[in-house]
N, C-alpha and C positions, 0 to 999 in steps of 0.2 A: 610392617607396612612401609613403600613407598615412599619417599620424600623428594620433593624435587623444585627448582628455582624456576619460575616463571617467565618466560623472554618476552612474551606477546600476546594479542587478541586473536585469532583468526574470525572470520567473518562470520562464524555461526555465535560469536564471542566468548569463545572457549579461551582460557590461556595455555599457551602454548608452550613445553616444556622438552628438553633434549637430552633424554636419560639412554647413554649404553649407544648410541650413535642414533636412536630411532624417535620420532616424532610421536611426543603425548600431547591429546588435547583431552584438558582439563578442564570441568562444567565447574564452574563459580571459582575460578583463581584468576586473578589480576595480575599485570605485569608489575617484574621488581618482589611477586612477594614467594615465601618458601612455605610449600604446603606437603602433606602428609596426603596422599591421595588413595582409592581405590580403584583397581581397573574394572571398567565393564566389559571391554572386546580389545580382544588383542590380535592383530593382525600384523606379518612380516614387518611391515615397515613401519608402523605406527599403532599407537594403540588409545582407545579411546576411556576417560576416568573421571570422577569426581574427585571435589577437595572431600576431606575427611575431617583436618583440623587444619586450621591458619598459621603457622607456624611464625611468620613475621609477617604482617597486614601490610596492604600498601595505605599511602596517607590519602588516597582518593576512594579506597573502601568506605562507603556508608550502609548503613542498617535499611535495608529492606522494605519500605514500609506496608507492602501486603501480607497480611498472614497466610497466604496461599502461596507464599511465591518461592518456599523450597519443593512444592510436591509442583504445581502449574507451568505449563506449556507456553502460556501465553507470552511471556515475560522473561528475559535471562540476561537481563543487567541494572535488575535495581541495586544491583550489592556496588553499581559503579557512580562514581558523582557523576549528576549530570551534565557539568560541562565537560566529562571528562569522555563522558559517552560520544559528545559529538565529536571529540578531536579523534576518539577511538575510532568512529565510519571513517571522517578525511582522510585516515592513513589505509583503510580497506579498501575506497576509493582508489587510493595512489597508488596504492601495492597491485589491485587487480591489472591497472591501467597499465603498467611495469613487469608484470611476471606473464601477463596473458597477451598485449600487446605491444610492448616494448617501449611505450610510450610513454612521456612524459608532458603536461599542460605547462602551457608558457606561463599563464599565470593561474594559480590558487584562490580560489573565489573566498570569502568569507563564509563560514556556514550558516544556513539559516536554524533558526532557533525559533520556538515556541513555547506553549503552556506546556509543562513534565507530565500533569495530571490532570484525570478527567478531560481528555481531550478526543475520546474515539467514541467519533458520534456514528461510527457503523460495525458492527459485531455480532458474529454468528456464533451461539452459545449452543451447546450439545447437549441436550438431554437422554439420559436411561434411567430405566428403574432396575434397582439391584437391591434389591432384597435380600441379603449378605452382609449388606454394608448400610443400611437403614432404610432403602428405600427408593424414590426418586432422588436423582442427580441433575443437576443445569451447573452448568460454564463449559469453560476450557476444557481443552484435553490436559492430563498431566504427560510431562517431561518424557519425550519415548514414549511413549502408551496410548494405548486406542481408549484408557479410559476416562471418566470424566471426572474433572474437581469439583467436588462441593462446594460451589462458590458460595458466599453470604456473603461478599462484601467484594469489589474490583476497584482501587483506585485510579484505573487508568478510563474508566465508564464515567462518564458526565456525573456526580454525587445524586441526581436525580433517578436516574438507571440503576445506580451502585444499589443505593435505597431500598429500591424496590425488589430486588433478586429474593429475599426470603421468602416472600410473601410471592413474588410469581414462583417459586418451587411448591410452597405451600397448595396454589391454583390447580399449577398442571397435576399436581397427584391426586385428584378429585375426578380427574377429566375419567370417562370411561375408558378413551386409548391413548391412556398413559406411557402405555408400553407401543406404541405407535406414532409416537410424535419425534422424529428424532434431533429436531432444532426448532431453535427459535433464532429470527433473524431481527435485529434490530438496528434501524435507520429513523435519522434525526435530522429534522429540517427546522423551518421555522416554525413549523405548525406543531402539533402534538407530537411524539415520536410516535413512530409504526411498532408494532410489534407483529411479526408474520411469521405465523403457528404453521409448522410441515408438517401434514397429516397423512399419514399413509392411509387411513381408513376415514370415511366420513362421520363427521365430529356427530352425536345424539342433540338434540334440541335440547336437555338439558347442560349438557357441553356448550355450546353456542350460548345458553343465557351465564353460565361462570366466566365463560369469555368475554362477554359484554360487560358482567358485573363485574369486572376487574380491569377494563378499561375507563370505565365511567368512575372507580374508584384513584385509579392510579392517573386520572386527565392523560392516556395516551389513546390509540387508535387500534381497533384487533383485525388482522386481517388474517384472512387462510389463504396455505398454498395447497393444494391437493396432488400437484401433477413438478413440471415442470416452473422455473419461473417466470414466463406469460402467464401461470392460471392463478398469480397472489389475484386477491381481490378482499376486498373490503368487506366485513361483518360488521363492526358496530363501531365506530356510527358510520353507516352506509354514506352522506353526506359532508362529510368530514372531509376539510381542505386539502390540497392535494402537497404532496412535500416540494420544498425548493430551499435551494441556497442563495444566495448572495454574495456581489465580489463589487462592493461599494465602492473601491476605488475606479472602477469601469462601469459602475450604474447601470449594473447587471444582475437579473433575478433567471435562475437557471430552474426549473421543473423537472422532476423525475421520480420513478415507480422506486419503491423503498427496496424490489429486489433490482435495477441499474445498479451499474459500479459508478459510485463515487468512491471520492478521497475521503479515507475514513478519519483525516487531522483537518476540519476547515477551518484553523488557525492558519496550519501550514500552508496549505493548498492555496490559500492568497500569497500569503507571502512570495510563494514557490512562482506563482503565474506573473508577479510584479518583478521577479528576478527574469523570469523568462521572455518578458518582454521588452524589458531592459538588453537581454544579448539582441532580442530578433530585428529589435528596434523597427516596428514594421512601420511604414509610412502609405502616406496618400497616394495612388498612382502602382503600389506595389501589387503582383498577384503573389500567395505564399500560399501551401499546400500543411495541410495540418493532419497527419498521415495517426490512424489510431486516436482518433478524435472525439470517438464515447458521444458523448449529450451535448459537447458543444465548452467543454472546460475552457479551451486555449482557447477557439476559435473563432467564438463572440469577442473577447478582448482583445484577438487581431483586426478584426472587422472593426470593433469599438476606436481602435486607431487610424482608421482609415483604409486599410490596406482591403483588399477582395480577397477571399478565402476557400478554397478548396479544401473542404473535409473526408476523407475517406476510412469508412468504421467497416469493421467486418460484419457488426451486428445489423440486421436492418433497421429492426427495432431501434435502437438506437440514433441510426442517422433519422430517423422521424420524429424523434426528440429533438436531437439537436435542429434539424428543420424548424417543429414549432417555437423551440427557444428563441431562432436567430428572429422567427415572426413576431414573438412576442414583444420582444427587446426592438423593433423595428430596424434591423439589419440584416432581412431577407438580400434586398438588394446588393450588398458588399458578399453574399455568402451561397455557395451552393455546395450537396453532400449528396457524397453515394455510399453503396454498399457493394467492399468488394472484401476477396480472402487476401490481404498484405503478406501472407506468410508467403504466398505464391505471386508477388508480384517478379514481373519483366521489365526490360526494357523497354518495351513494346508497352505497358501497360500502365507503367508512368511515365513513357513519352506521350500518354493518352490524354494525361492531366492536362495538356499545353506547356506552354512558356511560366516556370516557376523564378520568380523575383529569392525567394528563400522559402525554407521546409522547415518546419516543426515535428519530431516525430517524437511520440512518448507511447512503446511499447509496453506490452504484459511480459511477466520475466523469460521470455524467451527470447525477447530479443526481436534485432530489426536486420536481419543478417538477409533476406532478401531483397529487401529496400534498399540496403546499401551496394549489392551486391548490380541493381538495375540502375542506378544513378550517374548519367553519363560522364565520362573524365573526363570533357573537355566544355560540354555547358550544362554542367548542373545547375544548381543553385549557389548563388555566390557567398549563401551561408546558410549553417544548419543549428538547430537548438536541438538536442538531446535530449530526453526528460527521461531517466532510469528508474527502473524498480532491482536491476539486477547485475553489479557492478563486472559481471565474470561476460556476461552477453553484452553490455555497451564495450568492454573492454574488446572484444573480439570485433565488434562490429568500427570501432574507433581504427580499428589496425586496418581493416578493408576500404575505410574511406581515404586513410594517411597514404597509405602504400601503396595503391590501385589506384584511386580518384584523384589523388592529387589537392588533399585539404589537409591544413594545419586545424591539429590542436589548442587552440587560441586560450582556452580556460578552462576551468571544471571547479565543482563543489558542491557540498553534501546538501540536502532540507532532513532536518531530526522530524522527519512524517510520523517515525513511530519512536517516540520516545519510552525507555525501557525495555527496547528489544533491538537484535541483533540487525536488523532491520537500515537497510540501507538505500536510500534514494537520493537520486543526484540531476544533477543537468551541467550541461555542458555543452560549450559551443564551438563547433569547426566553420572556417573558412576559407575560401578558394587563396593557395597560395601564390595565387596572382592579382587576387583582389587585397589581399590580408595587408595592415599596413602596420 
């Protein structure tokens, strides 16, 4: 068997080892430590393996604490301390920002930290029945595989969610389409969490009452989706408050359907909005455009500081959330939102916006490569906040503002959004290097 010295993380947090002149990345070995490995695919230049045995541990190796989490997808660095995790995204960060666009931040931001566990209050759990293997299945996918883990326990799910997983697998194997339900989605606000049943077939009346008798049991909410995610809707209790978050330090209550995207860390996600309004520093008098704008995250606690707000979502649905949000919060007036496709904006179609003071943009992992690509060199915005899910597209899109637009790289650093996984979000902020001081 293989043996090999570990030099690094790569960003899927494999360690990365350089046997024979060709690149292995190795699933659960840590930098500094010497492992005994297997390969799973081996390709010219690189080949991809697990550890097999530990050969000399690193001192940041800690035990695991899910018993799923050598077979589970979810997860691929509890084996790492978790301060050690965070310093491991900052250099994923650095390295992207350096190998992809040749760039370096002037300064290194601190990284944001949060709770390690129980802190992912939104999770889309996979259901099958396999008859093979006992039966019905719910959680995760495993490692590589289309198939599912027999979760009974997740510590990275709220302890209240964790809990309760035996007993929802126990439920759904009763349901009549069992074998047609292929997830369940779960989102948590202040009110009860949701629970939204994907039902390829329509659920029997007896179905609908184990559904009920398992929310009234477990104090959450049952909703079905049948179609699409406009057709979740509520089963029992039909009356049951609607979800919202909260971002206390802006005296802000945000509303939304348990299938919207939110941030599935709303530890992080405050933190994350208190950092990012600290770069944007928006002020009284300013207009700032909040490009990728969802329900209204950034864009009430710009408006909450004064500034007037331009939001542009792709979703429509969404900018009518974020609308009722800014109404609720009574900062319609600082705020207005459309519905456009950003993947295809122009120049022509953010000079539409008007006169922007500064831009906030916090894309899906693809990136904001047409955004940056329409943003005029000579009067942009005299400053930009980042907000990243995908260190490899802010990286590329950081090199089209630096070297085209004519903005520095002012700062960058990570938020640990997903702690325990490979999982990398950052923000970052550029500015006009004529304004930049």
């Amino acid at each position: 068997m293989p043996a090999a010295t570990i030099e690094s993380l790569d960003h899927e947090g494999r360690g990365v080892a350089r046997v024979d002149g060709k690149a292995v990345f190795i699933d659960g070995a840590l930098p500094g430590e010497r492992v005994d490995y297997a390969v799973l695919r081996s390709r010219p230049s690189y080949e991809q393996a697990e550890a097999v045995r530990i050969l000399r541990p690193s001192a940041q190796r800690v035990t695991p604490r899910c018993p799923h989490y050598s077979l589970c997808g979810g997860c691929s660095m509890q084996h790492l301390d978790e301060d050690a995790q965070a310093a491991v995204k900052q250099r994923v960060l650095e390295d992207a920002l350096w190998h992809i666009g040749k760039l370096r931040a002037e300064l290194i931001l601190p990284a944001i930290h949060g709770p390690a566990w129980g802190y992912r209050y939104r999770a889309r759990l996979g259901v099958r029945v396999v008859p093979s293997k006992g039966g019905l299945r719910v959680g995760f996918h495993e490692r590589r595989s289309s198939y599912i883990v027999d979760m009974r326990t997740c510590p990275v799910l709220p302890p209240v969610i964790s809990d309760l997983l035996p007993r929802l697998r126990t439920m759904l194997a009763e349901l009549s389409i069992a074998d047609r339900l292929p997830q369940v989605e779960i989102a948590i606000g202040d009110a009860a969490p949701v629970f939204v049943f994907r039902n390829l077939l329509p659920f029997s009346r007896a179905d609908e009452k184990r559904l009920a008798a398992f929310a009234d049991a477990e104090g959450v909410q049952a909703w079905i989706q049948p179609a699409g995610p406009d057709s979740a809707q509520p089963l029992h209790p039909v009356d049951a408050p609607g979800l919202a978050y909260t971002l206390p330090e802006f005296d802000l209550r945000l509303d939304f359907r348990p299938t919207d995207f939110t941030q599935v860390n709303v530890h992080i996600n405050r933190l994350l909005i208190r950092r990012a309004m600290q770069l944007l520093a928006p002020a009284p008098g300013e207009r700032i455009a909040d490009l990728f704008c969802g329900l209204g995250n950034f864009s009430l606690p710009i408006a909450r500081m004064g500034a007037r707000v331009v939001g542009v979502e792709g979703s429509a649905a969404l900018v009518e959330r974020a609308a009722q949000n800014a109404r609720r919060n009574g900062l319609e007036a600082r705020c207005e939102f459309h519905a456009a496709n950003l993947f295809e904006t122009t120049e022509d179609s953010l000079a539409a916006l008007g006169t922007l003071d500064k831009l906030l943009i916090d894309p899906p992992r693809e990136g904001a490569i047409a955004v940056a690509k329409a943003i005029d060199a000579r009067h942009g915005p005299a400053r930009i906040v980042y907000v990243s899910c995908n260190p490899a597209t802010l990286a590329r899109d950081a090199a089209v503002l630096v070297r085209e637009k004519g903005y520095r790289l002012r700062a960058a650093g990570i938020a640990n959004m997903f702690p325990q996984t490979s999982h990398v979000e950052s923000v970052v902020v550029f500015e006009r290097a004529t304004d930049a001081t």
